[in-house]
Every structure is written in C-alpha cells, then in structure tokens.
One Martini backbone bead per residue (centre of mass of N, CA, C, O) as a GRO file, in nm:
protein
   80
    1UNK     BB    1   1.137   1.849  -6.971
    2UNK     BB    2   0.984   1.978  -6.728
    3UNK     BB    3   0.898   1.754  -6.582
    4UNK     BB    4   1.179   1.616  -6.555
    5UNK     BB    5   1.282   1.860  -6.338
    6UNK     BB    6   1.012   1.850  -6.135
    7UNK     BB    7   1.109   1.586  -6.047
    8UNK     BB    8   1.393   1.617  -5.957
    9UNK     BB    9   1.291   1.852  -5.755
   10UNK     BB   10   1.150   1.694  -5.595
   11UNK     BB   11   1.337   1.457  -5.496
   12UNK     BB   12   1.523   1.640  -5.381
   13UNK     BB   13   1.308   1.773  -5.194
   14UNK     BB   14   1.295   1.503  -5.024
   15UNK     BB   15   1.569   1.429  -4.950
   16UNK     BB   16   1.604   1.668  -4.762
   17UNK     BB   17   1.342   1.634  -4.574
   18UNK     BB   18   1.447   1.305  -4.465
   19UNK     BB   19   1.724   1.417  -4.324
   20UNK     BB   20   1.593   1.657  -4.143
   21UNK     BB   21   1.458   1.432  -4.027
   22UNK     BB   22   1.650   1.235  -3.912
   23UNK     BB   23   1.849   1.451  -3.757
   24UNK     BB   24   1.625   1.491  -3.523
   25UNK     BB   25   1.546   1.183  -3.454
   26UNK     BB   26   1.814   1.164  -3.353
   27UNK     BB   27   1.863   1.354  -3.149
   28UNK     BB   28   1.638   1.266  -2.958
   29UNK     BB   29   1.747   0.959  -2.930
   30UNK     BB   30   1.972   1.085  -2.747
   31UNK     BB   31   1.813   1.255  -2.540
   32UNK     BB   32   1.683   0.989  -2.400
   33UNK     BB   33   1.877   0.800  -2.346
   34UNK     BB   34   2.057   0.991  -2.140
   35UNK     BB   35   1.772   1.040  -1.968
   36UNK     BB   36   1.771   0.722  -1.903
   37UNK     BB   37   2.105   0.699  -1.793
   38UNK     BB   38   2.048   1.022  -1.663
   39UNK     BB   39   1.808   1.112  -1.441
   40UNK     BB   40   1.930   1.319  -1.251
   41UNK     BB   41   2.026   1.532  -1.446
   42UNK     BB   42   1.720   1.585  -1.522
   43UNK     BB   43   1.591   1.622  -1.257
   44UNK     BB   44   1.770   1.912  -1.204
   45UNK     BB   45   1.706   2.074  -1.474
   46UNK     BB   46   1.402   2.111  -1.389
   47UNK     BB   47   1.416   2.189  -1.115
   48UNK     BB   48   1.489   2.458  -1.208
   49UNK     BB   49   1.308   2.557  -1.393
   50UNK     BB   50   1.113   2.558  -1.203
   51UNK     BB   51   1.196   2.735  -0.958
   52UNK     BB   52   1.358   2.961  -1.091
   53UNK     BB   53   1.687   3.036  -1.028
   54UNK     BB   54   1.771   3.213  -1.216
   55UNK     BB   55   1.565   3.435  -1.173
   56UNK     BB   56   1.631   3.469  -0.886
   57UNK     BB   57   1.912   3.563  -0.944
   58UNK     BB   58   1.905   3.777  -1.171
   59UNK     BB   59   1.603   3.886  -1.113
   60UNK     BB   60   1.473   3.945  -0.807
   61UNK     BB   61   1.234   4.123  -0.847
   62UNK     BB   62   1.070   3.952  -1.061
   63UNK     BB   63   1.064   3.695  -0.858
   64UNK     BB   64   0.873   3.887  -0.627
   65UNK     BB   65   0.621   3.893  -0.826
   66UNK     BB   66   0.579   3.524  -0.838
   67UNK     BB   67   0.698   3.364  -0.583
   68UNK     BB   68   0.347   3.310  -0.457
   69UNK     BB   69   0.349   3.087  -0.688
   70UNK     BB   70   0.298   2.795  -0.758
   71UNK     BB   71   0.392   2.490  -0.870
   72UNK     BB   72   0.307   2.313  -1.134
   73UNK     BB   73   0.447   2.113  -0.971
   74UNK     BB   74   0.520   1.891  -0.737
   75UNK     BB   75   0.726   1.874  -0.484
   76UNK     BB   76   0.748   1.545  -0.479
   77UNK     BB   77   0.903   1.556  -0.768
   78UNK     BB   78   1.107   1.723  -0.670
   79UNK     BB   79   1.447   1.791  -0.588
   80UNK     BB   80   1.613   2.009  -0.421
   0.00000   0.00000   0.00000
C-alpha cells in the first residue's frame, strides 16, 4: 500500500510542476508576442533602464557618483 501513495504522490507532484512550468512557459510566450506587436515600448522601457532615469531621478547624489561610467550598450542602439 505505500508504494502505491508514494507512486500517487509522485505522480501529483509531477502533475503540479507540469502545470507550474506551462504557466511560466505561458507567461514568457505573452510577454515576447508583446515584444514582437510592441518593439518601440520594449526599447524605451530598457532604454530607460541603461540610461538609469529612475535612480537619476530618485536619488540624484548617488547617480552623480556613477554617472561617468559609459554605458554598458552602445548608444546608437538605444533611442534617447
């Protein structure tokens, strides 16, 4: 009778990490569509992120002391 709950309860726990990689792999498939439909929002949204808006914005001292570090991406790929 134990191998037959350990077989059950294996097979449940298959069942649930199946479930959690599909709605994961789902998520992903969302999130590239988007990217595809929608490329000027996705490259303004990382150009902001390398550009570092936020932190010049939030907390002005601590972007002047990184502020003179180049940029990890090339400017001519991120739009101002």
């Amino acid at each position: 009778m134990t191998a037959e709950v350990d077989v059950a309860v294996e097979a449940l726990l298959f069942l649930v990490d199946a479930a959690l990689v599909a709605g994961l792999a789902c998520w992903m498939i969302v999130a590239v569509a988007d990217n595809w439909r929608h490329p000027r929002m996705n490259e303004d949204g990382v150009a902001m992120v390398v550009r570092l808006d936020d932190l010049a914005r939030d907390y002005p001292e601590d972007y002047k002391m990184i502020a003179h570090r180049p940029s990890p991406i090339a400017a001519s790929t991120i739009r101002p």
